[in-house]
Structure formats: C-alpha cells, structure tokens
C-alpha positions as CSV (number, residue, x, y, z in Angstrom):
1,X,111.9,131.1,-50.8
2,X,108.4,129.3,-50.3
3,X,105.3,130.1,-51.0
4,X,102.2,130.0,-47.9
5,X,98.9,129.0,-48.7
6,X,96.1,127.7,-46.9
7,X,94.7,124.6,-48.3
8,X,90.9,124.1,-48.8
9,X,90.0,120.6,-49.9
10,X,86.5,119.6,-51.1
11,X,86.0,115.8,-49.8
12,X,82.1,115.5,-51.0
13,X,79.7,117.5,-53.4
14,X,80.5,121.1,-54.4
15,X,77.7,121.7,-52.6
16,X,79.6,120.6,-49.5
17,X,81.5,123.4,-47.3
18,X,85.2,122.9,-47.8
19,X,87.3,121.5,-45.6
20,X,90.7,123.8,-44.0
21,X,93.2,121.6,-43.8
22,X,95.3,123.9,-42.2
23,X,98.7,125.7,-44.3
24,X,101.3,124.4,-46.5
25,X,104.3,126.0,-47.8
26,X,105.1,125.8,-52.1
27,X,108.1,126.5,-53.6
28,X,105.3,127.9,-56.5
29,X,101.7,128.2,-56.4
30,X,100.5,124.8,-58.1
31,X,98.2,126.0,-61.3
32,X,94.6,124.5,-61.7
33,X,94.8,120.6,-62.7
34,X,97.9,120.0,-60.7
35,X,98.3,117.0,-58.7
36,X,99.9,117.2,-55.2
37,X,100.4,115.0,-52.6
38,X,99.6,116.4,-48.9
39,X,100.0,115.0,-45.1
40,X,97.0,115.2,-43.3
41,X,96.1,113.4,-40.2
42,X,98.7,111.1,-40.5
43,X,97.8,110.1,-43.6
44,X,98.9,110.7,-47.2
45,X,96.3,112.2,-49.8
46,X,96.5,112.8,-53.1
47,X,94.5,116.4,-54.2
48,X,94.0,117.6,-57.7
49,X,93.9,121.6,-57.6
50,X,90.7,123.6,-58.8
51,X,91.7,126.9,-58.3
52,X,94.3,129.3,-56.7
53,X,93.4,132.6,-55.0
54,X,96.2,134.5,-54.4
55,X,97.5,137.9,-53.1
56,X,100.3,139.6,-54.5
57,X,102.7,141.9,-52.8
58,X,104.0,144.9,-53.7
59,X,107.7,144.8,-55.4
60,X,110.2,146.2,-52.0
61,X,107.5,145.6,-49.6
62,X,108.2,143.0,-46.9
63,X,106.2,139.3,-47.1
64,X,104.9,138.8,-43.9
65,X,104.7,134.9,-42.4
66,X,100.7,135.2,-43.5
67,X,99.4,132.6,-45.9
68,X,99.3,134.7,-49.1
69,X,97.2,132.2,-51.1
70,X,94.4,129.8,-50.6
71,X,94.9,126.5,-52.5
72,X,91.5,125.2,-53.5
73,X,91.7,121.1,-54.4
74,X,89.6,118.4,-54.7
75,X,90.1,115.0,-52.7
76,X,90.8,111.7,-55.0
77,X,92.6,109.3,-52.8
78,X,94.5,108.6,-49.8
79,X,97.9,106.0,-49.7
80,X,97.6,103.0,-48.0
C-alpha cells in the first residue's frame, strides 16, 4: 500500500512561496533530511525533505484516494 502526498518544493529563498509540484505516491512518508529523487517536467530532480505534514486516519476507517500528506523539500539539483 502507498502512501499520497502532495509535494511542495522550495526552488529559491525561504522567503520564496513554494512551488506544488503536483502528488506523488510513497511506499512511507520520507522523514526530514531524506533525499529523493522526483520527475518533474520531464526532468529528474534531486529534493532533500524539510518537513512532513501529515494526516492520520483512524484505525477501520476507509483511506480515501486524497493526498494525506504534504511533502515539504528543498531543490538541490536536476540530472543531466
């Protein structure tokens, strides 16, 4: 079973608004300091995660297709 979340990336300052790169699926929610990979306008980009903001659900209620989490990373480089 995966995991949705919504993935906010940070491209310039903190200042900066964040960018919504739209949602992912995880097979876990990646803890702060993690470094993923992502596909993003037909590129790949490597992210380092800040922080996770998550919702849990209640044990023997149903998961809806919703993202339950947004993924909050910081952009450090794109694959050639």
């Amino acid at each position: 079973m995966t995991i949705s979340g919504k993935l906010l990336v940070e491209r310039g300052s903190y200042n900066a608004p964040s960018q919504d790169w739209g949602e992912f699926s995880f097979l876990s929610l990646p803890s702060p300091g993690d470094r993923i990979e992502a596909q993003h306008e037909g590129g790949t980009h490597f992210l380092t995660i800040l922080c996770v903001h998550h919702r849990p659900v209640a044990l023997g209620k149903m998961i809806s297709d919703e993202p339950r989490a947004e993924i909050v990373a910081k952009w450090t480089g794109k694959r050639d």
